[in-house]
C-alpha positions as CSV (number, residue, x, y, z in Angstrom):
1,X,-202.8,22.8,-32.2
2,X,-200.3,22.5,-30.0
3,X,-201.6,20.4,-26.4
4,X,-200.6,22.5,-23.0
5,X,-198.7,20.9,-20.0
6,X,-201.2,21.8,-17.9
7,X,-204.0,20.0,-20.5
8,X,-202.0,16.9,-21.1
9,X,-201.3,16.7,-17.3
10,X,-205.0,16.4,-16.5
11,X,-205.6,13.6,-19.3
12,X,-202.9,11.8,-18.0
13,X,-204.1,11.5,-14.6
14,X,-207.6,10.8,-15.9
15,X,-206.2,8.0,-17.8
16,X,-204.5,6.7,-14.7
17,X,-207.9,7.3,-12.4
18,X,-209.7,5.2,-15.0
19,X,-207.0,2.6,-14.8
20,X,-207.2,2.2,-11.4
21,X,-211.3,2.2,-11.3
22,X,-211.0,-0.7,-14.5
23,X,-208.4,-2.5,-11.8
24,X,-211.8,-3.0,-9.5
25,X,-211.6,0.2,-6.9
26,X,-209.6,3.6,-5.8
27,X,-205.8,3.6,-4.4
28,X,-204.6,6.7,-3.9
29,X,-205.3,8.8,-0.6
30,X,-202.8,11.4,-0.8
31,X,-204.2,15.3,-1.1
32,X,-207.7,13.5,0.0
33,X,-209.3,14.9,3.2
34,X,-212.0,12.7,5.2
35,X,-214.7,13.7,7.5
36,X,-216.5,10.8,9.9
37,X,-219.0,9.0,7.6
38,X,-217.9,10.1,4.0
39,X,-217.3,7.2,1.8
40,X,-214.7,5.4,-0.7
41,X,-214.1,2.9,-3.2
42,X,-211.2,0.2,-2.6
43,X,-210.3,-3.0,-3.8
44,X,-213.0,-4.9,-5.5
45,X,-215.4,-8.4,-4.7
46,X,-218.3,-10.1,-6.8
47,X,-221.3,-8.5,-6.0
48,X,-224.0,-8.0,-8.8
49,X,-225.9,-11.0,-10.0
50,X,-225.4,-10.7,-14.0
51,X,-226.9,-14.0,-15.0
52,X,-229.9,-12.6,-16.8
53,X,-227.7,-10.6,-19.5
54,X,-224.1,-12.1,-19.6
55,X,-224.9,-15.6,-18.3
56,X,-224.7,-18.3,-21.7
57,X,-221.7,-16.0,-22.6
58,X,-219.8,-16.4,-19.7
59,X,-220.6,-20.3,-19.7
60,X,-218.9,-20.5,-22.7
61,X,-215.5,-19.2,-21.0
62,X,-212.9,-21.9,-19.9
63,X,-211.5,-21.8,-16.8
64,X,-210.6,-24.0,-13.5
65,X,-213.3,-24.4,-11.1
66,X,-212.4,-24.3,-7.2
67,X,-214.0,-26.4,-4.8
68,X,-215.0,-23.6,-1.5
69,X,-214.6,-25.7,1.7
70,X,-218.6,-25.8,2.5
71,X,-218.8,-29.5,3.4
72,X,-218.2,-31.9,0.7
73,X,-221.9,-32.5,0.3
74,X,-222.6,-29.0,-0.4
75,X,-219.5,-29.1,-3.2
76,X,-220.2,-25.5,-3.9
77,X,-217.7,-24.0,-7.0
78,X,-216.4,-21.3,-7.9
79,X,-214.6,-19.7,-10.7
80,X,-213.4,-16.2,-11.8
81,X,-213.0,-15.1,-15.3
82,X,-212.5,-11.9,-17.6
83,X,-214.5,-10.7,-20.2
84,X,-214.3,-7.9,-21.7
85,X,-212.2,-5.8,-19.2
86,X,-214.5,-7.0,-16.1
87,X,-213.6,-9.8,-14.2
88,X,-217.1,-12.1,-13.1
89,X,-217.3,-15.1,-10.6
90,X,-219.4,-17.9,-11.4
91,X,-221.0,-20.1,-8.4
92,X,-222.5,-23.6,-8.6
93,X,-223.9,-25.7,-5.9
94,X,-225.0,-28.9,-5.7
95,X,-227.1,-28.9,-2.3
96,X,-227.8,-26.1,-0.3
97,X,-226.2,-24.6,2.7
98,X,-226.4,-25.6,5.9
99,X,-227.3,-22.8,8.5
100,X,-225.0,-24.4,10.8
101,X,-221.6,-25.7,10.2
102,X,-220.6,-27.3,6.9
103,X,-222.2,-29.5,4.8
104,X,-225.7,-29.6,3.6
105,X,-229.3,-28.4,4.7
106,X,-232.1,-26.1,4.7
107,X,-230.6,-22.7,4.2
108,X,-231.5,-19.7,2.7
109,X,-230.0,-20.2,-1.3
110,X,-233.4,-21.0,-2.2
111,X,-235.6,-18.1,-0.7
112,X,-233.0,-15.8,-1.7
113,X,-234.0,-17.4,-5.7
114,X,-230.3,-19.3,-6.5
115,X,-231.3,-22.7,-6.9
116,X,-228.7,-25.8,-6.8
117,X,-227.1,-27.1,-10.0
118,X,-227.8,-24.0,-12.2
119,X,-224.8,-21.7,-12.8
120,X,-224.7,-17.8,-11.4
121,X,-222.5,-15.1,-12.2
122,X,-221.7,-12.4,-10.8
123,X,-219.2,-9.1,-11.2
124,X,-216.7,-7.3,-9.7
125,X,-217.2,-4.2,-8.5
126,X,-215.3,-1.5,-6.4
127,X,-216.0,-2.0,-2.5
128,X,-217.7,1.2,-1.1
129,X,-216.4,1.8,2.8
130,X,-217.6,3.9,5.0
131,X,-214.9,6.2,6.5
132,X,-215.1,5.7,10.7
133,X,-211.7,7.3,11.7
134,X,-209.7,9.7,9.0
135,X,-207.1,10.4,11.3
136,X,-206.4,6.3,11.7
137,X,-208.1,5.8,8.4
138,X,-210.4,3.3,9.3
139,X,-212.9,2.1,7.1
140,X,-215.8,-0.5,7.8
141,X,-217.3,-1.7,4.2
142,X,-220.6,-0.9,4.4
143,X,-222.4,-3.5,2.8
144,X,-222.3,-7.4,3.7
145,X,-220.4,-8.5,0.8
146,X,-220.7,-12.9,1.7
147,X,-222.6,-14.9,4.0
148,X,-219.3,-17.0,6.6
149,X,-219.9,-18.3,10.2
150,X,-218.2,-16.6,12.9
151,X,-217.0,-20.0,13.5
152,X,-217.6,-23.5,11.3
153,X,-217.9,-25.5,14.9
154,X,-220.0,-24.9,18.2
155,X,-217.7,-26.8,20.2
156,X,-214.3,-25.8,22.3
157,X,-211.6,-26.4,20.5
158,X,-208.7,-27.8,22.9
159,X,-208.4,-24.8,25.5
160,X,-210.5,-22.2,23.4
161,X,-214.3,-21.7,23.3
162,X,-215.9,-21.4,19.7
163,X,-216.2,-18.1,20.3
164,X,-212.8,-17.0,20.3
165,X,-212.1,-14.4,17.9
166,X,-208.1,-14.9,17.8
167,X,-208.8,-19.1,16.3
168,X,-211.8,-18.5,14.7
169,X,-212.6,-19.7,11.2
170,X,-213.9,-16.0,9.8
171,X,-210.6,-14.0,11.5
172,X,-208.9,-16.7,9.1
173,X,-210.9,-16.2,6.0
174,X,-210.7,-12.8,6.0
175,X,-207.1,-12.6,6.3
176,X,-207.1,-15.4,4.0
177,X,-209.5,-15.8,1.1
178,X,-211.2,-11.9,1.3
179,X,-207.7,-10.6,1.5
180,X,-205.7,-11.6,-1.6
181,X,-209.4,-12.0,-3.1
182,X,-210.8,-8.2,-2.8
183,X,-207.3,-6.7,-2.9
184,X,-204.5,-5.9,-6.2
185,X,-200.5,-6.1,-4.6
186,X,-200.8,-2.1,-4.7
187,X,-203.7,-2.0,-2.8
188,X,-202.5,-4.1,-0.2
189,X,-199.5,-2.4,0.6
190,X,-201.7,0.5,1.7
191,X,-203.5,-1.8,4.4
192,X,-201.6,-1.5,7.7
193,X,-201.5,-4.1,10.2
194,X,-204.0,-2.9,13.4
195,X,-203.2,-4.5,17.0
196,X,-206.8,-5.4,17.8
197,X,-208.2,-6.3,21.5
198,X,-210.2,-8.9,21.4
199,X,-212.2,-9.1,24.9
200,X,-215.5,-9.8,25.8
201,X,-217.5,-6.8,26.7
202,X,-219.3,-9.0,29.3
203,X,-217.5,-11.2,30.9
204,X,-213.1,-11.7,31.0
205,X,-214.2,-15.4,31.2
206,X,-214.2,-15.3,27.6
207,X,-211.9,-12.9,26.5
208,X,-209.7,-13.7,23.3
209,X,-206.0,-13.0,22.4
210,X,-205.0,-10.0,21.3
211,X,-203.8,-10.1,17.3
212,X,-202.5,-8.3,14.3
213,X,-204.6,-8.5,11.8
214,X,-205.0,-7.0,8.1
215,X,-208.9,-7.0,7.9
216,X,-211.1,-7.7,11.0
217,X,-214.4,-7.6,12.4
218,X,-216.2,-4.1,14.4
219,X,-216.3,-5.4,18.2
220,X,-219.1,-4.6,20.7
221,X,-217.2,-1.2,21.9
222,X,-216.7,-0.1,18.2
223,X,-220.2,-0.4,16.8
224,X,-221.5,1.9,19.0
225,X,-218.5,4.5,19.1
226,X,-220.3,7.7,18.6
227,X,-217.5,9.4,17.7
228,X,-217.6,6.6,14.3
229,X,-220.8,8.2,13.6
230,X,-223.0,5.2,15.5
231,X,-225.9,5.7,18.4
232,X,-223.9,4.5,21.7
233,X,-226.9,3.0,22.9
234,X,-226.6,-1.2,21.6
235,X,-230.5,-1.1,22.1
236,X,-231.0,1.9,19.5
237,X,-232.5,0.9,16.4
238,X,-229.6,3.0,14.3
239,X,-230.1,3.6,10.5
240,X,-226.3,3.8,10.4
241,X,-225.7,0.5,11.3
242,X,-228.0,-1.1,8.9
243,X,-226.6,-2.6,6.0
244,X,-227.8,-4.8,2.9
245,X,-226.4,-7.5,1.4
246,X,-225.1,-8.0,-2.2
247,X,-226.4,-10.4,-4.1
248,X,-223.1,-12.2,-4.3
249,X,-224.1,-12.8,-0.3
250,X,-227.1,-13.9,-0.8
251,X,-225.9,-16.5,-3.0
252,X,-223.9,-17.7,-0.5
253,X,-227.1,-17.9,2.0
254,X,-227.3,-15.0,3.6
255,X,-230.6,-14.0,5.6
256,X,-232.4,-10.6,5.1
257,X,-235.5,-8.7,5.4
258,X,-238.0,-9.4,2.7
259,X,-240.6,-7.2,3.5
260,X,-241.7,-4.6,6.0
261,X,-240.1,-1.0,7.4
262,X,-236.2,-3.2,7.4
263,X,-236.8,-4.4,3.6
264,X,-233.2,-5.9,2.2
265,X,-231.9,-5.4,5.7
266,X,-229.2,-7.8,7.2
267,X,-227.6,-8.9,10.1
268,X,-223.8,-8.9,10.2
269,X,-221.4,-10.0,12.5
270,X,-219.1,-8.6,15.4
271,X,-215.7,-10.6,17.0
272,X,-216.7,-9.7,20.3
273,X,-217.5,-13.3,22.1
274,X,-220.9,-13.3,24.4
275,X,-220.2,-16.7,25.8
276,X,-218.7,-20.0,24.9
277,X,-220.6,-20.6,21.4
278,X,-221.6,-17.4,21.2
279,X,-221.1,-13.8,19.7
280,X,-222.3,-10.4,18.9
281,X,-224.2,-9.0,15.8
282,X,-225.8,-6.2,14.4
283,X,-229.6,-6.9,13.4
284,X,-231.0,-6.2,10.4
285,X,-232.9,-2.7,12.3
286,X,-229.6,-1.7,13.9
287,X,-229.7,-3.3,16.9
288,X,-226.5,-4.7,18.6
289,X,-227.6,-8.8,20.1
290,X,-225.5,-10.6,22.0
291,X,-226.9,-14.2,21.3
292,X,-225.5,-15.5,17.4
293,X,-224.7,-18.7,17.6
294,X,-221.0,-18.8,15.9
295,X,-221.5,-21.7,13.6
296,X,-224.6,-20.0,11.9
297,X,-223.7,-19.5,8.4
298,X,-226.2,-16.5,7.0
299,X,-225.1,-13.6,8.8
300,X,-223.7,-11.3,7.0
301,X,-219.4,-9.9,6.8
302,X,-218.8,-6.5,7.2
303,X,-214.8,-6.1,6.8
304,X,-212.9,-3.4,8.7
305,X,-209.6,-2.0,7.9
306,X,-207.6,0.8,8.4
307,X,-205.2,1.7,5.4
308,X,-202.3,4.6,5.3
309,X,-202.8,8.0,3.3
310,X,-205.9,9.4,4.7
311,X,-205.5,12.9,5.7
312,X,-208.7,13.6,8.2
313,X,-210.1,17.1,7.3
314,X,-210.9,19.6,10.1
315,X,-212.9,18.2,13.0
316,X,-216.5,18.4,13.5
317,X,-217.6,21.8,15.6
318,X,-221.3,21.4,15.3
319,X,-224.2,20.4,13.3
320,X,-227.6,22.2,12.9
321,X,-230.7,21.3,10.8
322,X,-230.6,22.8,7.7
323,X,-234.2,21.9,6.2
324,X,-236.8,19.8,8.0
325,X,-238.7,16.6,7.6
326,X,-241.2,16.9,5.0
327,X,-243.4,15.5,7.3
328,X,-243.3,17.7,10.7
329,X,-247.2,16.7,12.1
330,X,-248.1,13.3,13.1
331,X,-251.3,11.5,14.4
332,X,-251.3,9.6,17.6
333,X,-249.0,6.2,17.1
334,X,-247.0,6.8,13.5
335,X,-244.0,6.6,13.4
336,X,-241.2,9.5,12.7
337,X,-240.3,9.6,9.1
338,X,-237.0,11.9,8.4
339,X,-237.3,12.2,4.9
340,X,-236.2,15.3,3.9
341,X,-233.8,15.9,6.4
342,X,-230.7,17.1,6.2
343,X,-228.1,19.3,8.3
344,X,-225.1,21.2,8.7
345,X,-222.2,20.4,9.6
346,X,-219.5,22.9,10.8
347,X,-215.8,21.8,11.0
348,X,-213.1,23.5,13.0
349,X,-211.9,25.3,10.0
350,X,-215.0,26.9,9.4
351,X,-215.9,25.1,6.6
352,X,-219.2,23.2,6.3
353,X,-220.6,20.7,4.3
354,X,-225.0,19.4,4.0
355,X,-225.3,16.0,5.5
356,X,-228.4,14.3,3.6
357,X,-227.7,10.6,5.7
358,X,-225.3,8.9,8.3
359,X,-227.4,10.8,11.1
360,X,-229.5,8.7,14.0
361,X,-232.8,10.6,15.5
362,X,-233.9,9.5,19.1
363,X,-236.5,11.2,21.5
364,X,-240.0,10.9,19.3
365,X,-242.7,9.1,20.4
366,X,-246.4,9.8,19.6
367,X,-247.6,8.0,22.6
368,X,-249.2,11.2,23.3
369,X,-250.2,14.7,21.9
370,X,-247.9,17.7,22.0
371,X,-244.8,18.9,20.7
372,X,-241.8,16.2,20.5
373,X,-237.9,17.1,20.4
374,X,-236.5,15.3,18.3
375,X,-232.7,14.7,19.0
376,X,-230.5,14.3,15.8
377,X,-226.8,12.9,16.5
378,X,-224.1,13.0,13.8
379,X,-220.1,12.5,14.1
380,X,-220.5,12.9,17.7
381,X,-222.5,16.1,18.1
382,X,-226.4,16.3,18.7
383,X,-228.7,18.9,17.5
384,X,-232.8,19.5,18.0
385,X,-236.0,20.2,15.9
386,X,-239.3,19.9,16.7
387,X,-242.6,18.4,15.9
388,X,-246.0,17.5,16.7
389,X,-248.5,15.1,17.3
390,X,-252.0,16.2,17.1
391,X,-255.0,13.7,17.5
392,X,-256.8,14.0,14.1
393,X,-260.1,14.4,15.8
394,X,-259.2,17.4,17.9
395,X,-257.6,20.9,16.9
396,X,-254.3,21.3,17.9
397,X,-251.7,24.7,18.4
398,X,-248.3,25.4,17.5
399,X,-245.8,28.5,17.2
400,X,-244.0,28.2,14.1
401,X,-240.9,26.8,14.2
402,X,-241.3,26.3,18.1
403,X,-238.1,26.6,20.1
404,X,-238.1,25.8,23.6
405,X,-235.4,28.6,24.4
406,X,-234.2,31.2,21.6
407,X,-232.1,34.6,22.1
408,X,-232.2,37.3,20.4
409,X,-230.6,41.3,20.9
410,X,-232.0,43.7,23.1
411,X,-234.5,45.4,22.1
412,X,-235.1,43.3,18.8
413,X,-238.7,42.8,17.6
414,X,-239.8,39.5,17.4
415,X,-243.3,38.3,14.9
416,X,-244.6,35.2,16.0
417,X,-246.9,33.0,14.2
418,X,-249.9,30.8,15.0
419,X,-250.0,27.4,13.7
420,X,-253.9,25.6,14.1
421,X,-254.6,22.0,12.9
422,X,-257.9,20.7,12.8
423,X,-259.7,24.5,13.2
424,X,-262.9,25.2,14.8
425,X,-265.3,27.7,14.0
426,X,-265.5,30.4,16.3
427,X,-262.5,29.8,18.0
428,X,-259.6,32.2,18.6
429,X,-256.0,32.2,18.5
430,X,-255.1,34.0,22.0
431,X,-251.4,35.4,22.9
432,X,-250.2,34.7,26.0
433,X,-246.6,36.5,26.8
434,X,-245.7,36.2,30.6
435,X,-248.7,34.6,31.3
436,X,-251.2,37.4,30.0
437,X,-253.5,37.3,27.7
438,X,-252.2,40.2,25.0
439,X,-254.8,39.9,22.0
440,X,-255.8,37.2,19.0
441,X,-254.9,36.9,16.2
442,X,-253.0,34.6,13.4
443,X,-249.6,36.4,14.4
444,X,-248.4,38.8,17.5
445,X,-245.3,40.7,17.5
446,X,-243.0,41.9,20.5
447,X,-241.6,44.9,19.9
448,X,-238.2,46.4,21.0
449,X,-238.4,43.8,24.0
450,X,-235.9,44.8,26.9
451,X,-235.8,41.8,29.0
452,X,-236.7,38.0,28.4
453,X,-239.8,36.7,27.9
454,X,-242.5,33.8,27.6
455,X,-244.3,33.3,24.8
456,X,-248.0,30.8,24.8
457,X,-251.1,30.2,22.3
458,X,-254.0,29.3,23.6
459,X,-257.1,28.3,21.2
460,X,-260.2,29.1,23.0
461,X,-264.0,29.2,22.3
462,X,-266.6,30.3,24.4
463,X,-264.3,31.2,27.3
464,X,-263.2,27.1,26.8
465,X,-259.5,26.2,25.9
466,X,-259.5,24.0,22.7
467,X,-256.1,23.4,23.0
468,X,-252.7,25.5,24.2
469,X,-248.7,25.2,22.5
470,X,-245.7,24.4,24.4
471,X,-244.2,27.5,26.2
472,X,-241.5,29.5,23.9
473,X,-238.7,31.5,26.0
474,X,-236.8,34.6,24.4
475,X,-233.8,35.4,26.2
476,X,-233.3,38.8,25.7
477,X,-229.4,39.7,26.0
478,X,-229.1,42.7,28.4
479,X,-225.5,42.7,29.2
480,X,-223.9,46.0,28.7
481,X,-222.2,45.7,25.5
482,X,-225.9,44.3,24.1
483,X,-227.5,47.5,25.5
484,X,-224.1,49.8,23.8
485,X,-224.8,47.9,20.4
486,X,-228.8,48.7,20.5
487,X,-228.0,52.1,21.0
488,X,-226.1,52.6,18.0
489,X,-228.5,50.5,15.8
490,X,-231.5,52.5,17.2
491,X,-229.7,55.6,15.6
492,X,-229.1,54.1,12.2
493,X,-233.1,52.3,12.4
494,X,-231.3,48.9,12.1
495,X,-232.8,47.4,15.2
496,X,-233.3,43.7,14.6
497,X,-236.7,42.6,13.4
498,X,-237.0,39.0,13.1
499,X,-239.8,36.8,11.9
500,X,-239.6,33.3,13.5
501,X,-240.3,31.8,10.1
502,X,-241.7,28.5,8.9
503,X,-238.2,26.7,9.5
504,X,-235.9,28.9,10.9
505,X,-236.0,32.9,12.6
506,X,-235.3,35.1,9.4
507,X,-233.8,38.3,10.2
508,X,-235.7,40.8,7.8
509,X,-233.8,44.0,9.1
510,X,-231.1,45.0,10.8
């Protein structure tokens, strides 16, 4: 059978895709669109440990071994070979790490299970980058792919302090070794040269040169650029920011979280100077520090770039919650848990995509009983949803899907619905709207309302209030094309009814 154009078109690029994925990442942009947070393959670095199932057979490979300048007690060496269409790199050490400077001492090899004299490989694999910028097409890597001091010494240098970024050791290596390392010829010619500012974000004592540079280190001021998807607050603890290391890195002596809420966690570095042997990091909870000392050699490298051919889709017009936290009820001191979570988000175009990560949430705290706005911030814009915390030993009162201000049509009809926790017997949901006690009951409806309104539970007993909800407004809309649009629906019966549901108000008829 004869093989259409259009058929043996779309092998042919499939074969070239595949191409480029076997050549260790993805190269062309062109036709792509990028929203704030998405992410992408390019070039390609060791990174999986692959010891346990290809180790005695990649001994076996010739090759030249390379000396990496640790401190010549350390003699830490590498080598890179190809085996079956992957490309591995195999590490041996003869002492361990120090964590400051070069040469030898008690770093972090050993807890991190690579143990001096024994050979590790470890393969290739596409970089994954996060997208920060489409429209400039910068990309921060989002994992801390090796373990390299900000600077190998503590000590000024002639007329520059160790922590300046423009004659410091990991501006070189990155430039240097990571460059021609992680990237083919093609994929370099995509990488443009950025103008970077190198200040202090504290003090012009210890500002650095400006410089061109192919790959770079986030500064202070870009780490927490909301509009790159981070919390603008340095003291946030920001999932976003938090990044784990390969296990390439941890070869190499890089510290992380081994247990706890920040397991596999690292901290990675910043080129924005603190003081004189100083600079900035991210933590492993997503904190931005000040203190690092620059010669410290287990903090993790993030590499930034910004590379031509990415097209930035339409820009973000808002976000909304789409479905809630499975959990949506705490007791007194947990903490928030946003599994489950996911959003909206409405571009400019009018097209919207589910965000399932890349979100921070700020405002809980369960310091106290009662319901909790929770703020969600993603690409820039903020949304709300609510929750509660209840003391386990006492009943508690909710509207469903509480909102502290809603509007709705004039004259729509409104069901509410009572939520109890912890029930007692013989107690009764009371309705409250304006302040009045309108009847019990599990729901209450207002019906064909004409001007806002205030809506309360209270849980009584006896005369005695168990416990009350937060106050619910409903702005009615009374202007006078609201009133003209009512008065049509009212002679078709297509009022709005609405039932302020479980998650969101469902419209039932209209």
């Amino acid at each position: 059978m004869k093989m259409s154009k259009k058929l043996l078109s779309v092998l042919m690029c499939l074969a070239m895709l595949a191409g480029v994925l076997a050549a260790g990442g993805t190269f062309a942009f062109a036709g792509d669109t990028y929203n704030v947070g998405d992410t992408l393959y390019y070039g390609s670095y060791p990174q999986t440990d692959v010891t346990a199932t290809l180790g005695s057979t990649l001994n076996s490979i010739g090759g030249t071994w390379t000396n990496a300048d640790y401190g010549t007690s350390v003699n830490m060496r590498y080598k890179d070979v190809n085996y079956n269409g992957e490309k591995y790199r195999g590490v041996i050490f003869d002492a361990y790490r120090a964590i400051f400077g070069k040469g030898a001492g008690g770093g972090f090899q050993q807890d991190n299970g690579y143990i001096k004299g024994n050979i590790y490989w470890f393969k290739y694999e596409p970089l994954r980058w996060r997208v920060l910028d489409p429209s400039t097409g910068f990309i921060l890597c989002d994992t801390a792919i090796d373990s390299q001091p900000f600077n190998y010494s503590s000590s000024e240098s002639g007329s520059y302090y160790a922590s300046n970024y423009a004659q410091s050791d990991i501006r070189a290596w990155l430039n240097a070794d990571f460059y021609n390392t992680a990237f083919s010829e093609a994929e370099k010619s995509k990488i443009k040269t950025t103008a970077l500012e190198n200040t202090s974000a504290f003090s012009s004592d210890y500002d650095s040169a400006s410089t061109n540079d192919k790959i770079f280190l986030l500064s202070w001021d870009e780490a927490k650029n909301s509009a790159y998807g981070f919390s603008s607050d340095p003291d946030t603890l920001d999932v976003v920011k938090r990044i784990k290391g390969t296990d390439y890195a941890k070869s190499q002596g890089l510290w992380y979280c081994k247990d706890g809420p920040y397991k596999n966690y690292a901290h990675w570095n910043l080129r924005t100077p603190w003081t004189t042997i100083f600079n900035c990091i991210v933590d492993y909870s997503g904190r931005m520090l000040e203190a690092n000392v620059v010669n410290q050699t287990d903090i993790g490298i993030c590499p930034a770039m910004k590379i031509q051919g990415m097209t930035a889709a339409a820009g973000l017009k808002s976000i909304a919650v789409k479905t809630m936290p499975t959990k949506t009820t705490y007791n007194l001191g947990e903490a928030l848990n946003t599994a489950g979570l996911t959003l909206t988000a409405t571009y400019s175009d009018g097209s919207t995509k589910t965000v399932t990560s890349g979100f921070t949430c700020t405002g809980f705290s369960s310091s106290t009983m009662g319901t909790k706005t929770v703020t969600v911030t993603y690409g820039g814009k903020t949304t709300t949803f609510y929750v509660k915390v209840i003391d386990s030993s006492k009943p508690a009162v909710d509207i469903r899907n509480f909102t502290a201000n809603t509007t709705v049509d004039y004259k729509a009809t409104v069901t509410f619905t009572a939520e109890v926790t912890n029930p007692v017997s013989g107690a009764a949901v009371h309705w409250f709207i304006d302040g009045k006690d309108e009847g019990t009951g599990d729901t209450y409806t207002v019906t064909k309302a004409k001007k806002s309104y205030n809506v309360q539970i209270r849980y009584i007993k006896d005369g005695s209030l168990l416990a009350e909800s937060e106050i619910e407004t409903v702005n009615v809309k009374t202007g006078f094309f609201a009133k003209l649009a009512a008065f049509f629906r009212s002679i078709f019966g297509k009022l709005p009814k609405i039932v302020q549901g479980y998650f969101d108000a469902e419209l039932i008829d209209r």
